[in-house]
N, CA, C and O of each residue as an XYZ file, in Angstrom:
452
protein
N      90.294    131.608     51.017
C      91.453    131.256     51.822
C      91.964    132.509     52.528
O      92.357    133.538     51.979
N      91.883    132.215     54.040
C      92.755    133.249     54.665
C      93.899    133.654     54.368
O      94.524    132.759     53.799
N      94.847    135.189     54.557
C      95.839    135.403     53.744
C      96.599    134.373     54.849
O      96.987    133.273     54.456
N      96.743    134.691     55.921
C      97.376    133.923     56.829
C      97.551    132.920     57.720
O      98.117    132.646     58.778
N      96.436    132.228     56.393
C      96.308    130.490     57.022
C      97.611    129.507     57.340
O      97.291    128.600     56.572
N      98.376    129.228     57.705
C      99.626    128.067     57.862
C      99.200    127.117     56.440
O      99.626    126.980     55.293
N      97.752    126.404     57.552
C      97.408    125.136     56.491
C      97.228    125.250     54.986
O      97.744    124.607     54.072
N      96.482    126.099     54.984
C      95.935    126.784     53.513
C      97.278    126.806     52.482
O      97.431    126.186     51.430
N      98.328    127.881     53.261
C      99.378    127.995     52.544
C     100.357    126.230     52.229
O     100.730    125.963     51.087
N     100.523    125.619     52.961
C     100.638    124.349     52.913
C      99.811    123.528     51.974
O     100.266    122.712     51.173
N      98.584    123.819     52.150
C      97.851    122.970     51.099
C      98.055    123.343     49.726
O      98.291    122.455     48.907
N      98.001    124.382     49.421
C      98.278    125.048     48.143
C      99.877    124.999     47.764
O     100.255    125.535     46.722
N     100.677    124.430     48.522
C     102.181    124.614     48.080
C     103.224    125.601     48.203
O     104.334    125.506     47.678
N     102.728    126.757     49.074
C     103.332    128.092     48.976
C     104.344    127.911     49.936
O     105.423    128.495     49.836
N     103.955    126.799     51.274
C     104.880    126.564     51.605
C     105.301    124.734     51.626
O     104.593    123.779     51.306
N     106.329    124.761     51.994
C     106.706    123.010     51.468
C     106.467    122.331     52.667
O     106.945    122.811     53.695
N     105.889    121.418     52.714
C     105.702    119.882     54.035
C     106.077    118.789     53.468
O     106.186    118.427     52.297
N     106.249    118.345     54.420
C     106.641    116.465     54.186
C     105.588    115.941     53.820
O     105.103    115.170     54.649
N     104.971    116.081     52.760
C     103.828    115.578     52.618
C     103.970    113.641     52.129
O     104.705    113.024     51.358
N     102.677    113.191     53.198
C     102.818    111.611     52.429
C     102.034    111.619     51.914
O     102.343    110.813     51.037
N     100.390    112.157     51.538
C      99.904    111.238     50.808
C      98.592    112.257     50.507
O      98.083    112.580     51.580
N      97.805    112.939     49.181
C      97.030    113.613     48.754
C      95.928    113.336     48.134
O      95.939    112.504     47.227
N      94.908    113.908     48.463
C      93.607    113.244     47.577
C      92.802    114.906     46.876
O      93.322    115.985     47.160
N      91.893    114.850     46.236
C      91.697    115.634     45.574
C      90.857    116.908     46.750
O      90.713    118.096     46.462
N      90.530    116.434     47.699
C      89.991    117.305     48.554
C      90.878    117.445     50.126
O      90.486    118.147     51.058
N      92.040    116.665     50.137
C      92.702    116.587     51.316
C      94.314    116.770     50.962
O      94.679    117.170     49.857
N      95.247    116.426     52.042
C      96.496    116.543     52.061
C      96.912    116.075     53.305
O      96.391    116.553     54.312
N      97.754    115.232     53.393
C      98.779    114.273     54.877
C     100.014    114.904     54.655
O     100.503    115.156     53.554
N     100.584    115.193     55.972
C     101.631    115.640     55.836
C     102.333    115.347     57.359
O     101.664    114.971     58.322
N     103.742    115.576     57.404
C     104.025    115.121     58.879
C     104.343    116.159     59.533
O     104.885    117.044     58.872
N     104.186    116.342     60.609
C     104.122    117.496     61.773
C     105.560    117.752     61.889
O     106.553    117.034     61.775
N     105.331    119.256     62.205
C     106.408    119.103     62.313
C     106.991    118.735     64.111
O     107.797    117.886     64.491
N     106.382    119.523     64.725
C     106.461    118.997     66.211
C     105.732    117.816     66.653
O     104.694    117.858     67.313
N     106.376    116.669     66.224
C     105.505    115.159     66.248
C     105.552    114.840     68.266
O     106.328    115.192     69.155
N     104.538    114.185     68.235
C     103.719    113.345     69.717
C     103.863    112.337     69.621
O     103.362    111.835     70.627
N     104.344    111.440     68.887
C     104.564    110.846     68.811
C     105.598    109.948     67.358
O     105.897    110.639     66.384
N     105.936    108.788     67.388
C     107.151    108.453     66.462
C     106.388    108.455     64.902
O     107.151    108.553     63.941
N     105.209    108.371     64.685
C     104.504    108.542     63.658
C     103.417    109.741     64.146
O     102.597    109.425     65.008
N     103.405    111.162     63.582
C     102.722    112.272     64.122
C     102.015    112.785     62.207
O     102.702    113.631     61.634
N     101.141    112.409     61.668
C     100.846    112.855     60.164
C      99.449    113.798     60.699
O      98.521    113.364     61.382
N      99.646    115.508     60.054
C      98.217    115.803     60.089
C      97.079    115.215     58.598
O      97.283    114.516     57.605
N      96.403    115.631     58.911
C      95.482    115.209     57.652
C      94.461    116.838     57.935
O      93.821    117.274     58.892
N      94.770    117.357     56.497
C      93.875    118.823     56.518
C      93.172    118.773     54.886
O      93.437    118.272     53.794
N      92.284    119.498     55.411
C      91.144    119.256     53.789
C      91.642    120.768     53.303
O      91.882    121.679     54.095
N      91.760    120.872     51.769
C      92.441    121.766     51.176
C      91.332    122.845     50.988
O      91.805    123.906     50.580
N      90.296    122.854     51.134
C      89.365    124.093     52.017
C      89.378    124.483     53.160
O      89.152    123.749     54.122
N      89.663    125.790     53.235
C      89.720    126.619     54.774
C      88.223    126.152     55.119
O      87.188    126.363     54.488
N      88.380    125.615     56.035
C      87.600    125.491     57.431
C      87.842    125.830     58.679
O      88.175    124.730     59.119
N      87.918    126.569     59.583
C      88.366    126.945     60.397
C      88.526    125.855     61.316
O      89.673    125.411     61.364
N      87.551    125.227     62.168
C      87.589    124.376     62.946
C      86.190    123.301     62.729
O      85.371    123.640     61.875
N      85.992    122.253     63.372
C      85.244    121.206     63.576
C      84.171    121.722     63.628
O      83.253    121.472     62.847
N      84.131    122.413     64.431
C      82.816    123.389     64.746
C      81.956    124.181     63.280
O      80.770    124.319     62.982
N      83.417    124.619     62.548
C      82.426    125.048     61.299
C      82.328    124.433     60.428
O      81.896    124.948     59.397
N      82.637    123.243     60.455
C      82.236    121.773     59.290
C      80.883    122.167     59.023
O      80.357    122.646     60.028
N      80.079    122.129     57.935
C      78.850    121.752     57.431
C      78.546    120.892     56.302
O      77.461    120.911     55.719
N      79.578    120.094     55.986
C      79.583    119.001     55.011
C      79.878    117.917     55.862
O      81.035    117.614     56.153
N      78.623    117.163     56.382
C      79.148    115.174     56.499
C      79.941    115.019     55.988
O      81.000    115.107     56.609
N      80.000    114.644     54.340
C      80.133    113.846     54.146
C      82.019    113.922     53.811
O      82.773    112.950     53.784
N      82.404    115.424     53.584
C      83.686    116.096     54.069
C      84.207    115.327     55.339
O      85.355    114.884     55.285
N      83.507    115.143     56.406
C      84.122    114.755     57.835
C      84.669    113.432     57.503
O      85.774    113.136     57.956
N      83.736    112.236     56.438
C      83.840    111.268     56.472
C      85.000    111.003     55.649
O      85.877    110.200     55.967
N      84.989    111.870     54.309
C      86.259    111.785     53.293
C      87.725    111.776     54.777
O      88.510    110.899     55.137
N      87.519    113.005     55.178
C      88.869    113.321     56.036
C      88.905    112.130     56.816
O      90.042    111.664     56.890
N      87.994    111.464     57.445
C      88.357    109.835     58.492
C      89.274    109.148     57.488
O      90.495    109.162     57.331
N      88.237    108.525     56.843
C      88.730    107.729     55.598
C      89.779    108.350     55.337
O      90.353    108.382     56.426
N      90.391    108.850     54.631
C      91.689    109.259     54.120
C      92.714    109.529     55.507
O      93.842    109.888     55.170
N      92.561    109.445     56.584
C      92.902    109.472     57.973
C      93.576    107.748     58.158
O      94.685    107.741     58.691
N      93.160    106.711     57.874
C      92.719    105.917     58.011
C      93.784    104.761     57.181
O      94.458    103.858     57.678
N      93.617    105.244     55.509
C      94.071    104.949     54.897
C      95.646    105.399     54.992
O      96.512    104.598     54.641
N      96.021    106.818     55.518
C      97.259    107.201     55.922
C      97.916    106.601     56.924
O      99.145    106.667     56.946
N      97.018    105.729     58.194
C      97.616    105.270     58.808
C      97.922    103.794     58.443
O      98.821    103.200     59.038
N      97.360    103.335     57.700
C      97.427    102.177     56.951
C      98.736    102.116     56.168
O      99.440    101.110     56.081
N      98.962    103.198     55.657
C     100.563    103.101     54.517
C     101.253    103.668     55.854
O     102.320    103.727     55.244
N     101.393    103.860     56.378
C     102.315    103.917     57.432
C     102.775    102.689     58.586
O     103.661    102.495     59.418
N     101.953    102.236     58.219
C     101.676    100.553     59.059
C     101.343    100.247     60.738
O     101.801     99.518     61.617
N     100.523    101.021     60.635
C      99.772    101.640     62.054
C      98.596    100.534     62.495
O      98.084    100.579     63.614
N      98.147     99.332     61.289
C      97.015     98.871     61.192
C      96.987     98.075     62.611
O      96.227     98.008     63.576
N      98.118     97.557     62.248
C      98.402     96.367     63.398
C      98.076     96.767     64.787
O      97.031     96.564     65.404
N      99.075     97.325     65.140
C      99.503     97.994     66.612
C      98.509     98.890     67.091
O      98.237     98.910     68.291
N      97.714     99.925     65.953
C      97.320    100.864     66.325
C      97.272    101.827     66.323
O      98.424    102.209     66.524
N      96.408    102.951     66.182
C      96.516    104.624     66.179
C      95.587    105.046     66.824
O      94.638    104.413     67.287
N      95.872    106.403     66.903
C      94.703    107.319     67.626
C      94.644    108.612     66.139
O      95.543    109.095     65.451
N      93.270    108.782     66.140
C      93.206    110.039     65.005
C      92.466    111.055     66.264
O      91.427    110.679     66.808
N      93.113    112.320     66.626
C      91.973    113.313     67.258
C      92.059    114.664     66.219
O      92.867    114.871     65.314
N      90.975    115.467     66.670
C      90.504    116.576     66.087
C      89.887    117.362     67.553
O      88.837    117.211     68.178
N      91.269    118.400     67.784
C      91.095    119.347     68.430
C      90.225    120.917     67.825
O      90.385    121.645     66.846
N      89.538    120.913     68.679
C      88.584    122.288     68.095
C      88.355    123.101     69.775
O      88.034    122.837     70.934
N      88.918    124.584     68.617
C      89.122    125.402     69.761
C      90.580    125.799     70.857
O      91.600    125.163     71.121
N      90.163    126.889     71.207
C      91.881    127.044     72.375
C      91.383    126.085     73.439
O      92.148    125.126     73.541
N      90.571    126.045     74.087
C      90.581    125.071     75.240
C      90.928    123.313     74.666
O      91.571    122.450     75.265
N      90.370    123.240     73.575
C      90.368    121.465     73.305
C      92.036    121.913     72.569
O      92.343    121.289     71.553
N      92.645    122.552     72.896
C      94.351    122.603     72.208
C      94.645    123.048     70.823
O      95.796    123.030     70.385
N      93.592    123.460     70.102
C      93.322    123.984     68.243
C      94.728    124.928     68.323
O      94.505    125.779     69.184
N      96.205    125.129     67.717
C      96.625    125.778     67.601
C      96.845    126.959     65.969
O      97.425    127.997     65.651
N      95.932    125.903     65.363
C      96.102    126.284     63.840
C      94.523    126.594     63.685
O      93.721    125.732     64.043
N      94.092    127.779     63.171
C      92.579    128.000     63.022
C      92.297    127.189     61.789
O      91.620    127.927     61.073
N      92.500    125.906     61.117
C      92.185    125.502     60.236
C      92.085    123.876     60.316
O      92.963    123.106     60.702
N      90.867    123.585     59.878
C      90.318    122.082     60.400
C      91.703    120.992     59.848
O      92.231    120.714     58.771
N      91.875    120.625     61.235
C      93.287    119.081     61.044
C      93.156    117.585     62.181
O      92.972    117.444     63.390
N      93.286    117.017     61.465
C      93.027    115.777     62.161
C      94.839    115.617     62.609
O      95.765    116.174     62.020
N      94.941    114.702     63.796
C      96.060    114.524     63.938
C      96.537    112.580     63.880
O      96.002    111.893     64.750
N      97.065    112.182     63.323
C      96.688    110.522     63.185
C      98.529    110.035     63.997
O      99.649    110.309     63.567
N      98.144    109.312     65.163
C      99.063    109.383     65.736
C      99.386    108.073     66.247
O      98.527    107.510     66.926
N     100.575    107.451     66.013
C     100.885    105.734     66.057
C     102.864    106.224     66.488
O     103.577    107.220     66.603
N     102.944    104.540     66.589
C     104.427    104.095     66.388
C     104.441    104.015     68.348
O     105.612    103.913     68.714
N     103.687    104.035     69.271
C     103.770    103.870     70.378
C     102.192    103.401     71.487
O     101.025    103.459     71.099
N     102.530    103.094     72.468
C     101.181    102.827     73.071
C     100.902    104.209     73.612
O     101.611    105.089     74.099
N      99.335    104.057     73.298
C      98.881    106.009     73.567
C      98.141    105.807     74.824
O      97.650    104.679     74.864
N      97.949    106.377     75.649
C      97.691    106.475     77.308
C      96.444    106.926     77.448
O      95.805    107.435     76.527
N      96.109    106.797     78.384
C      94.093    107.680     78.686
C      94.230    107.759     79.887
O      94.581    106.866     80.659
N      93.927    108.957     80.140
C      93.759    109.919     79.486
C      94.932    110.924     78.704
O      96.039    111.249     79.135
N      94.334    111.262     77.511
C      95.798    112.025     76.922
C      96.925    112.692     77.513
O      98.149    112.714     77.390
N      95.549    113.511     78.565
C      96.728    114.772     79.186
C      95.893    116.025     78.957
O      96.344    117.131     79.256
């Protein structure tokens, strides 16, 4: 773990989030600068830097799934969500540490922006 990961420190508890909902390899929590009226990241409690340095499938698939299921207890099923995974400064990555963003409670537009 980086000393000066955000997420890392978040995942581990050092610092406090709104967290909704934890699994033994992940953590949901709500943004704090939300995009919308329901804004939850979903980050795997291993530093990964970005998408790009994933080398576990089956990691990508835990994080959907548990993506998924978060938007589900939030009650997103119906209406709808968008989950993205920005990787990189150009695709918008502001946190060097792999996060999904699962984003509901409004109609989402295309192109994003």
């Amino acid at each position: 773990m980086p000393d000066n990961c955000l997420f890392c420190k978040i995942a581990s508890g050092q610092i406090p989030s709104n967290k909704v909902a934890e699994t033994e390899t992940a953590i949901a929590f709500r943004d704090i600068d939300p995009k919308a009226p329901t804004h939850v990241l979903v980050i795997p409690r291993e530093h990964i830097a970005s998408l790009a340095d994933v080398s576990d499938a089956a990691l990508l698939g835990e994080l959907l799934s548990f993506a998924a299921s978060v938007a589900r207890a939030e009650g997103l099923d119906e209406p709808g969500y968008r989950v993205v995974i920005n990787n990189g400064r150009d695709g918008g990555q502001t946190v060097a540490h792999l996060h999904l963003h699962v984003l509901g409670g409004r109609h989402m537009t295309w192109p994003p922006g």
